[in-house]
N, C-alpha and C positions, 0 to 999 in steps of 0.2 A: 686352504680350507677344503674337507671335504662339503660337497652340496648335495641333496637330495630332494626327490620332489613327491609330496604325498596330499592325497587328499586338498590339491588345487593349491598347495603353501607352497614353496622353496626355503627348504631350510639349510644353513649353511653352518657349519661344527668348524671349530678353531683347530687349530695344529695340537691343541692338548689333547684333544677326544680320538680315540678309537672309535666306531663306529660301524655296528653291523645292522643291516635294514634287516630285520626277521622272514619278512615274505619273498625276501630275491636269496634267500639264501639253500643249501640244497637240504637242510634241516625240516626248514617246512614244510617240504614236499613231501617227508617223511612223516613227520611225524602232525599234520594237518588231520592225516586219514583216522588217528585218535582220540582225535575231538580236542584237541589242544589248540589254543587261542594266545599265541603269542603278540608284545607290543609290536610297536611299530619301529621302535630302533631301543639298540642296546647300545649304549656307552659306556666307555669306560674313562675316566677322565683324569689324567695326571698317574694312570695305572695304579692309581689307591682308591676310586670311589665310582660303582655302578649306581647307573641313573639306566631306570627303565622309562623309558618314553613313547607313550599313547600321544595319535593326534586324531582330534574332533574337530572337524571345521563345520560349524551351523550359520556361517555366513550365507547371506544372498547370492547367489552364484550366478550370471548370466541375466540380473534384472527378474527374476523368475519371482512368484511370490512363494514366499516360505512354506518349504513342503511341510504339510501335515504332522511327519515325522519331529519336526525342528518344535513342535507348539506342544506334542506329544512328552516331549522329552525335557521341553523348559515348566509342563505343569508336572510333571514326575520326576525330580530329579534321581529319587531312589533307584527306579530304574537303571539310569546310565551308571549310578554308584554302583550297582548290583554288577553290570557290565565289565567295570572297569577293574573291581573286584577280584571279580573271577578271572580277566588276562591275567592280572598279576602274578594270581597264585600258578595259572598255567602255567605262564613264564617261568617261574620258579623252577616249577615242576619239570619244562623242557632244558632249564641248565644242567639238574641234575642229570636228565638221564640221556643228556646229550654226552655228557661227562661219563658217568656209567657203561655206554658204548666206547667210550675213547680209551677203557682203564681196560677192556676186555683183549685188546689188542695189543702184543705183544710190543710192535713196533713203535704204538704208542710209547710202551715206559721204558722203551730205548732210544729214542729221542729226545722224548721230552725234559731232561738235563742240561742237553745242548739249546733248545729252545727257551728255558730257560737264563743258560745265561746269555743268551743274547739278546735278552729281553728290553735292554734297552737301545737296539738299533734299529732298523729300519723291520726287523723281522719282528717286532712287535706285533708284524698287523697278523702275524699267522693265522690261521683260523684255530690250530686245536692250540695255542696259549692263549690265545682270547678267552675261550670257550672255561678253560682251566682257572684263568686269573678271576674270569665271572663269577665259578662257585667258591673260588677262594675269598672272593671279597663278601659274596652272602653269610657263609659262615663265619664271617669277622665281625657282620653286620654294617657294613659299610659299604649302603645302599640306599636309592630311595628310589621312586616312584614319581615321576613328572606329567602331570595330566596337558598335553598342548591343544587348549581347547580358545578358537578363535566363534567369537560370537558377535551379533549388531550390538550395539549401543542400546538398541530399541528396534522393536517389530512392529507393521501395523498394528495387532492387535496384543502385543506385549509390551508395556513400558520399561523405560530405564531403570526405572524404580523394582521391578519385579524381576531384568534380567537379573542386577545385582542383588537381590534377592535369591535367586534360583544360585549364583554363582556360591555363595556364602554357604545357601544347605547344603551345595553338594561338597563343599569343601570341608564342612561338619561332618557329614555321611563317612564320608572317605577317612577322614581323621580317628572319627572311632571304629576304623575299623579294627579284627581280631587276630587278622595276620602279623601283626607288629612290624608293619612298613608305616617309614614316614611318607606323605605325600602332599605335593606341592601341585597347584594349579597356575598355569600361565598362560601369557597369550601375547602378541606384540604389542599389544599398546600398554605390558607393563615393562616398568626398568630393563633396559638392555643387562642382556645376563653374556658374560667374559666367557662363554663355551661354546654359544648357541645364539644364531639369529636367525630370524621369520621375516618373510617378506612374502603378502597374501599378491596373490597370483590372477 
């Protein structure tokens, strides 16, 4: 299994996922300076289907009382909709033109035949077939959007009642959204999912 560690979780991806963390990659460095907001890990899974995946941890962290920010964002869920929104469409945005520069080079479309058919050996993890199989699977539409959003149960001054509440609108928010991504909200205390496990930290 690969493991990775973000925003206070370790998360661990099965032998079926590819997996590229966005912000360790040499992509960001680049293309950050554009105002581009990519997720927090790209997947690709059984190399038929991208799962873009954002993580929000609003847990208690350290005994601390829950910052401002965390009460801010459970009365506005639009807000973080808005947020999470606009990664996506970046993301989109940086497959393509991450692709765009790979097609401009020569060497690229002299390789990439042979990386191709190697694609199902260890040289899977390459970065420019990754990159390649990511906009291929966009254009097929076979993709989603995974919100990994870990929260209390309840806050001092937020109930249970109102997290699951807040959880519900923003999964409404997000559903209608006009990009025509599906997207799915999770967190560890729902059904263990066969790709992907969280263990909060």
């Amino acid at each position: 299994m690969n493991s990775f560690t973000e925003s206070g979780l370790l998360f661990r991806f099965s032998h079926r996922a590819v997996v590229q963390k966005y912000d360790e990659h040499r992509y960001f460095r680049r293309l950050s300076g554009s105002g581009l907001k990519g997720v927090d890990f790209l997947v690709i899974l059984d190399k038929s289907q991208l799962i873009l995946t954002e993580v929000k941890n609003y847990r208690i962290r350290y005994k601390e009382k829950p910052p401002t920010e965390i009460y801010h964002i459970l009365n506005h869920p639009e807000i973080l909709a808005e947020k999470i929104l606009g990664k996506a469409a970046d993301t989109l945005q940086m497959i393509r033109v991450v692709n765009k520069f790979y097609r401009k080079s020569r060497m690229h479309n002299l390789i990439l035949p042979l990386l191709q058919m190697l694609r199902n050996s260890r040289f899977t993890l390459h970065t420019r077939l990754f990159w390649v199989r990511a906009e291929d699977l966009v254009k097929q539409g076979n993709f989603k959007f995974v919100l990994w959003m870990e929260t209390e149960t309840a806050y001092p001054d937020f109930s249970a009642e109102k997290v699951r509440a807040f959880r519900q609108k923003l999964q409404n928010l997000l559903t209608e959204n006009m990009l025509g991504i599906e997207f799915e909200i999770k967190s560890s205390e729902d059904a263990a999912e066969d790709w992907i496990m969280c263990e909060v930290l």
